[in-house]
ZAZAPA-208507 format. One record per residue (C-alpha): residue number from 0; x, z, y; residue in one letter. Coordinates in pm, whole numbers, plus 50000, padded with zeros to 5 digits. Each point is the difference from the previous one (the first is absolute). Layout:
<balums>
BALUM, num, xx, zz, yy, residuo
BALUM, NUM, X, Z, Y, A
...
</balums>
This chain:
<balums>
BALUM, num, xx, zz, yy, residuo
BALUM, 0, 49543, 57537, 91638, X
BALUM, 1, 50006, 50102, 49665, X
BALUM, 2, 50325, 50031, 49793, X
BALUM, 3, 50110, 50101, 49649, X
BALUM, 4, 50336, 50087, 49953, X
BALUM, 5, 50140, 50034, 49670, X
BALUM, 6, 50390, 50144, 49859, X
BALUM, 7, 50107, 49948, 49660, X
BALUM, 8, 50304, 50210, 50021, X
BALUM, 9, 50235, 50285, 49854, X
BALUM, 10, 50029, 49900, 49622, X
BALUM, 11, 50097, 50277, 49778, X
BALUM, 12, 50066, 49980, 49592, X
BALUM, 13, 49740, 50267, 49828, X
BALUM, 14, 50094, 50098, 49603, X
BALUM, 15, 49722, 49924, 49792, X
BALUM, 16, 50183, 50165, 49707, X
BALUM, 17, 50351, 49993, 49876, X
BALUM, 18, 50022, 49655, 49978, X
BALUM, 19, 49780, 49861, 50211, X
BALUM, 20, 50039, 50014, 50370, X
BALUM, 21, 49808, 49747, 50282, X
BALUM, 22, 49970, 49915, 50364, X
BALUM, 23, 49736, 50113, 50262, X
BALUM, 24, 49965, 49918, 50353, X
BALUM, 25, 49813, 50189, 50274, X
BALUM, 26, 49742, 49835, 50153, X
BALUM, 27, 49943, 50101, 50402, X
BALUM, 28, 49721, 49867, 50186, X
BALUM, 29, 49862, 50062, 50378, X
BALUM, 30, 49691, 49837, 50140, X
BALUM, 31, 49762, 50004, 50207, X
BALUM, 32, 49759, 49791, 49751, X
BALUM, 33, 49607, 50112, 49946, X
BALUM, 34, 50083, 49905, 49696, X
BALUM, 35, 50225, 50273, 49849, X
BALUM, 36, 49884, 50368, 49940, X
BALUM, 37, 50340, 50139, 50102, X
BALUM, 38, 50174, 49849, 50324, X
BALUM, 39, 50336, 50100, 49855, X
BALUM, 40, 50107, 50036, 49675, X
BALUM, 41, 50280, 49989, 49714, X
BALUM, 42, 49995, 49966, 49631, X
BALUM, 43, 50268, 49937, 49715, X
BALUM, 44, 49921, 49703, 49815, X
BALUM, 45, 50263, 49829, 49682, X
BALUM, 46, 49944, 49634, 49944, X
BALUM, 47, 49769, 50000, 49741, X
BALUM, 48, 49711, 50127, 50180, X
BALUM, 49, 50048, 49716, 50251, X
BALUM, 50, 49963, 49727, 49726, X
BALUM, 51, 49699, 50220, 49876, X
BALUM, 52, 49860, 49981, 50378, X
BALUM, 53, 50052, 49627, 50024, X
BALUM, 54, 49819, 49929, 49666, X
BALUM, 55, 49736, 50275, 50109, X
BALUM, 56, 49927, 49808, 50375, X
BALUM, 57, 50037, 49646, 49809, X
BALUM, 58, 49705, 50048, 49778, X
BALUM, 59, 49798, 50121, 50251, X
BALUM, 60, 50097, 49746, 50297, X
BALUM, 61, 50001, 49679, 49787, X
BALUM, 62, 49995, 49722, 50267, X
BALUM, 63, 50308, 50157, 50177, X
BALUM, 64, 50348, 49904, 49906, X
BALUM, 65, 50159, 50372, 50002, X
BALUM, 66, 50365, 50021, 50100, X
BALUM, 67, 50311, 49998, 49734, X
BALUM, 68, 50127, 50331, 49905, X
BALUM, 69, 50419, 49969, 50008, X
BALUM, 70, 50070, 49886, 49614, X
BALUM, 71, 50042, 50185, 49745, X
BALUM, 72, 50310, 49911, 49880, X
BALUM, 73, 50195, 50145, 49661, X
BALUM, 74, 50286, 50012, 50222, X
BALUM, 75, 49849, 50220, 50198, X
BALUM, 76, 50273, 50331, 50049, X
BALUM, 77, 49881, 50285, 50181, X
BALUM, 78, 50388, 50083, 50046, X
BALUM, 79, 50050, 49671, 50194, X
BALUM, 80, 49922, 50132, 50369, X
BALUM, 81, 49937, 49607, 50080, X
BALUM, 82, 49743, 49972, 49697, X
BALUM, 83, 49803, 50313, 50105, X
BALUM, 84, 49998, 49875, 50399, X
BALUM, 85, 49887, 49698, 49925, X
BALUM, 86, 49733, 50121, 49789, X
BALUM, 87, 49900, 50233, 50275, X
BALUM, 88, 49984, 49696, 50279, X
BALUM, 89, 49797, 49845, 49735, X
BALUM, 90, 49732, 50255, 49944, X
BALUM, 91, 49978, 50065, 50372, X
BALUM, 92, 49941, 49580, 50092, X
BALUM, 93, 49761, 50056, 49732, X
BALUM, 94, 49764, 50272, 50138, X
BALUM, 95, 50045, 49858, 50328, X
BALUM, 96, 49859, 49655, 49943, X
BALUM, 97, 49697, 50219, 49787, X
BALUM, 98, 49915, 50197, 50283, X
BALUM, 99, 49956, 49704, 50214, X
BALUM, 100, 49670, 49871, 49844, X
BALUM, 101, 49715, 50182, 50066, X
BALUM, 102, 49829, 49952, 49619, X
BALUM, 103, 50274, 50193, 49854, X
BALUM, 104, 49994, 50276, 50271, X
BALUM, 105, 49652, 50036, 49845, X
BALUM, 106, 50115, 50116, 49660, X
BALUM, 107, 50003, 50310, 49942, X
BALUM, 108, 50246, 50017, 49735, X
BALUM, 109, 50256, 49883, 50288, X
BALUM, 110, 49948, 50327, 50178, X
BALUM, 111, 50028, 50235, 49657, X
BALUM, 112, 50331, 49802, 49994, X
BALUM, 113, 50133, 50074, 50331, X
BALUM, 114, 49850, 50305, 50116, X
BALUM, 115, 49977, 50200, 49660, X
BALUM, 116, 50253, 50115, 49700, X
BALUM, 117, 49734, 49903, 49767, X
BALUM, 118, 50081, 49824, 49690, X
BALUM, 119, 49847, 49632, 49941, X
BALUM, 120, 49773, 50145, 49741, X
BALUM, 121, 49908, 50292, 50213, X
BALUM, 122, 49917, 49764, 50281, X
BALUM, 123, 49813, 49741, 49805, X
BALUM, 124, 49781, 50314, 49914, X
BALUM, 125, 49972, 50091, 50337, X
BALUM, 126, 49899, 49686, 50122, X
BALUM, 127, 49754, 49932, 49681, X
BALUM, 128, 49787, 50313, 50099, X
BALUM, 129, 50117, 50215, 49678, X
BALUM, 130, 50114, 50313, 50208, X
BALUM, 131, 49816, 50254, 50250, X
BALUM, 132, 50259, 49888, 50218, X
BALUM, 133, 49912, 49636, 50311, X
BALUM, 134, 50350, 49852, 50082, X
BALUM, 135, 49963, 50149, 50361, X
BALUM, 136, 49965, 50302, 49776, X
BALUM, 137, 50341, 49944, 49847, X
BALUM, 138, 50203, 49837, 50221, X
BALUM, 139, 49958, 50352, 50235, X
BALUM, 140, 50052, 50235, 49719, X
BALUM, 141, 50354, 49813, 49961, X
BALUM, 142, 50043, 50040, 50366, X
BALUM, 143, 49906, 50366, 50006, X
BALUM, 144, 50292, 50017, 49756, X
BALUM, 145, 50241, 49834, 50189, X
BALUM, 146, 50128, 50177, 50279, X
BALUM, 147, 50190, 49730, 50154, X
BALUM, 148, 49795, 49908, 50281, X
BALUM, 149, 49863, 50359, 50177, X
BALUM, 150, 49779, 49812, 50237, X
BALUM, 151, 49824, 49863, 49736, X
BALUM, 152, 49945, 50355, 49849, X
BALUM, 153, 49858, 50127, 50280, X
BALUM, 154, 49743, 49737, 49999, X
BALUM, 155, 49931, 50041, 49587, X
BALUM, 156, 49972, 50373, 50091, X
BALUM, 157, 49742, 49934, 50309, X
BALUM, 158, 49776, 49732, 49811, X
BALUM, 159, 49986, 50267, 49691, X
BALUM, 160, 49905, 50275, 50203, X
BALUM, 161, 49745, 49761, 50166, X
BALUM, 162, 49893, 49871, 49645, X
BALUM, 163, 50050, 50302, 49793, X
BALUM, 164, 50168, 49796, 49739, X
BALUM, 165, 50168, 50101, 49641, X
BALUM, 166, 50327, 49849, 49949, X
BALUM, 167, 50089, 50137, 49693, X
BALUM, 168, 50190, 49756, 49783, X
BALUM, 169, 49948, 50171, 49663, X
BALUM, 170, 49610, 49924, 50028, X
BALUM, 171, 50047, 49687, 50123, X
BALUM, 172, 50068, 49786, 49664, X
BALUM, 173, 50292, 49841, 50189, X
BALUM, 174, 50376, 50074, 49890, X
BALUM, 175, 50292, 49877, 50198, X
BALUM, 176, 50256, 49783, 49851, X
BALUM, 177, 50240, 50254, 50042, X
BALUM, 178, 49993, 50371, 49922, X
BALUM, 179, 50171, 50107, 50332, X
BALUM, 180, 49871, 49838, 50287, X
BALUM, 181, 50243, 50119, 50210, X
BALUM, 182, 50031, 49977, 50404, X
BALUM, 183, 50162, 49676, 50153, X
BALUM, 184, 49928, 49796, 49659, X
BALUM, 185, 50324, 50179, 49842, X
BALUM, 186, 49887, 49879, 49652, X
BALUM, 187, 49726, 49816, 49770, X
BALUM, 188, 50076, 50008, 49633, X
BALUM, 189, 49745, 49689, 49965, X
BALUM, 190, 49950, 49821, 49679, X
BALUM, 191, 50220, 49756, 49882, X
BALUM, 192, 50225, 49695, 50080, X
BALUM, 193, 50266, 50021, 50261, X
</balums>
């Protein structure tokens, strides 16, 4: 039986500057799926990129109603413990119920999302064919960065050695969303929005 599980979890508040400051949320998954790359991994993720990941799988799956996103609300303060949980719940019931239908599974821009630090731009690139770089391609080279799961290593290191791979990032075209990927999805500087 396959299974997907997915953790929206640990929000932290990142400075954009001296005035600006937002909310991202790690996001854990574990499967077993033929569908994913990676059997486990974790990203950092701030709201806005899951609105642009809605309207991204929307256009493309236009005969499926797509799940709400929790509102965006003007009272929205990243302060209020309550108003950042609830948030949370709502972006995890939200990539749960996506992850359920198979047509969406089939994006690719789903998988950037969850199993990369790439930035919606650098993903839409990806998937478009405008770098060097398939998004098997990426979606490893983020995992190869991410020590978090050594099994996983061992396995990048085994199929490299097998494939004779290069994995080096400043070739690739791709650029993270964040400057520092750093082990156990510490941080992601994305783009904007909280």
């Amino acid at each position: 039986q396959e299974f997907v599980t997915v953790l929206v979890r640990d929000p932290r508040t990142q400075k954009e500057d001296s005035w600006h400051s937002y909310i991202d949320y790690e996001i854990f998954i574990h499967t077993n799926s033929m569908c994913f790359t990676r059997k486990t991994s974790c990203v950092r993720r701030r709201f806005r990129e899951f609105v642009w990941l809605r309207q991204r799988l929307q256009s493309h799956a236009v005969l499926i109603q797509l799940p709400d996103l929790p509102s965006k609300t003007p009272f929205f303060n990243m302060n209020n413990p309550h108003h950042v949980d609830h948030r949370r719940q709502g972006l995890q019931e939200f990539l749960e119920k996506i992850l359920q239908d198979a047509l969406l599974l089939s994006d690719s821009r789903l998988h950037l999302f969850l199993q990369t630090q790439l930035s919606p731009e650098d993903i839409e690139a990806c998937v478009s064919g405008q770098t060097k770089f398939s998004v098997a391609d990426a979606i490893h080279q983020f995992a190869s960065l991410n020590r978090r799961f050594p099994i996983e290593d061992e396995e990048r290191k085994k199929g490299e050695n097998d494939a004779g791979s290069d994995s080096e990032s400043s070739s690739s075209g791709l650029r993270p969303s964040n400057d520092s990927i750093s082990c156990g999805c510490k941080a992601s500087p994305a783009s904007e929005e909280s």
